[in-house]
N, C-alpha and C positions, 0 to 999 in steps of 0.2 A: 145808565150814563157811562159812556164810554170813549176815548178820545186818544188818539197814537199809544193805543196799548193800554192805556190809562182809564179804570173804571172806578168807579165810588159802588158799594153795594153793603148793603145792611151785615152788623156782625154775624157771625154765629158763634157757637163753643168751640165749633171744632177748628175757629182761628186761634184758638191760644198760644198754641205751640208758636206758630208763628209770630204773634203777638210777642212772645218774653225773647223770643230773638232780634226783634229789630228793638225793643225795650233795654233790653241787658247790655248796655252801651252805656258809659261814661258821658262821651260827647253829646247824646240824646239827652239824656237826663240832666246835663248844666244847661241845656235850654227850654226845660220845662217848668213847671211850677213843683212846690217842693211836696212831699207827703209818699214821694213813689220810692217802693223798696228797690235798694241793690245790695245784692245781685235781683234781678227781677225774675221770678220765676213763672211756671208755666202754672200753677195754682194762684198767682199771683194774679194773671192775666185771665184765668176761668170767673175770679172774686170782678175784678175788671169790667170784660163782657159782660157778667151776671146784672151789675149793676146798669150800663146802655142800656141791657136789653130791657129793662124791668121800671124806664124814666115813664115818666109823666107823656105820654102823645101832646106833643107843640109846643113842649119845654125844649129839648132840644135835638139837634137832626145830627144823628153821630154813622159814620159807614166808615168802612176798611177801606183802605185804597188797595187796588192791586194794579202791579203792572203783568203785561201778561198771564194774566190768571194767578198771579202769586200773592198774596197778601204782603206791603212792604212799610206799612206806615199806616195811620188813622187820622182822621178830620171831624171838628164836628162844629156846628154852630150853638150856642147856648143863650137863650130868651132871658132877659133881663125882669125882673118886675117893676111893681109899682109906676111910676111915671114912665119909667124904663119899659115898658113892657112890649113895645114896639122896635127896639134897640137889641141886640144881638152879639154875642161874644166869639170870636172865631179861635180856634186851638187846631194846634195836628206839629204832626213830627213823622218823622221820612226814615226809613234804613238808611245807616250813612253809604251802603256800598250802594245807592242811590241817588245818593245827591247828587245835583250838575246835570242833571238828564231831563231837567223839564218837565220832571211827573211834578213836585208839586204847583208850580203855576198853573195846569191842569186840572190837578186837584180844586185849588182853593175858583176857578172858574167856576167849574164843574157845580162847586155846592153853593159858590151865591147865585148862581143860574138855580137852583134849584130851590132856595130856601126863596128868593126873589117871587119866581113864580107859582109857589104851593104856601105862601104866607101870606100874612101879611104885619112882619117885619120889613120895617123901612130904611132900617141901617143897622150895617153890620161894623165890628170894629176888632181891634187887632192889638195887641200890646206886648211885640214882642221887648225882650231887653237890647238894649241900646246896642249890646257889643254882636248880637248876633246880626252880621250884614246880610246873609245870607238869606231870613226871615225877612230885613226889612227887604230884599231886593224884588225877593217875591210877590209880596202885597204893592211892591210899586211896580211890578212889568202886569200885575190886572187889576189894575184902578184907583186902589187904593189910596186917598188921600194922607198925607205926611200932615196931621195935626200940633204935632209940636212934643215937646219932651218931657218927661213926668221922672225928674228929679230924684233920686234915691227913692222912688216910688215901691219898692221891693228890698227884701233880704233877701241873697242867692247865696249859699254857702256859708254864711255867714258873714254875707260882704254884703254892705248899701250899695243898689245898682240903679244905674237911670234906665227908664223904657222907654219908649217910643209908643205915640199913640197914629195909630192911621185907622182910617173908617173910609166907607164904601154905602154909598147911597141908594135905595131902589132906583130914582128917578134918572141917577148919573149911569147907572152901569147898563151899556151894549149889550146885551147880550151875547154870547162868544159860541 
């Protein structure tokens, strides 16, 4: 999969390195979910990949993004169970010396194009927090429906935060 520079491709070990440097950022990590060591180190991120590489096949579709052959950020979709099991969780975060350059709206194409057509997951869904615009702008420039707002739905730092819920449907999404 590849797209103005912009490819998705399965981890390896030997992105680690790379991995704890787009990682070991402040700015990244208040808009993640919480459990990730800082400083983030390159053992950190071998424990990390070890883990992708070793899920369940059709639990969930996790690749590197790279622009230009570089490793600069990660994506992945995560399979919900039970009722849920057709339902889908979308996650990823960017090198902030990246942002604003369109790789991740490429990105996040790039993998419901792919989980769309090698699944059969029927919706995908997104919950970023409220205050990052920059997450919601993305899920809304590829398709993503704006479902409404989930209310101090999360502790971030210690603070109750509102999220944002948007979802993206097999039958709605164009293909790109």
């Amino acid at each position: 999969m590849k797209k103005l520079g912009v490819s998705l491709r399965k981890w390896t070990i030997a992105d680690a390195s790379d991995l704890a440097g787009v990682i070991n950022n402040k700015k990244i990590l208040d808009n993640l979910r919480e459990g990730i060591p800082f400083p983030y180190t390159e053992k950190d991120a071998i424990e990390f990949i070890s883990v992708l590489l070793s899920a369940e096949k059709d639990q969930q579709y996790t690749f590197a993004i790279t622009y230009n052959d570089k490793v600069v950020g990660g994506i992945g979709v995560f399979r919900k169970d039970n009722v849920h099991r057709l339902t889908a969780e979308l996650g990823y975060y960017l090198a902030e010396s990246y942002w604003g350059r369109g790789i991740m709206t490429n990105a996040v194409k790039e993998i419901c194009n792919y989980v769309f057509e090698n699944t059969d997951i029927i919706r995908i869904f997104a919950e970023p927090y409220a205050f990052n615009q920059a997450s919601c702008r993305v899920l809304e420039k590829t398709g993503f429906q704006f479902e409404g707002v989930l209310r101090q739905n999360a502790v971030k730092n210690g603070q109750p935060v509102d999220m944002k819920m948007y979802a993206i449907l097999k039958k709605e999404i164009l293909l790109f």
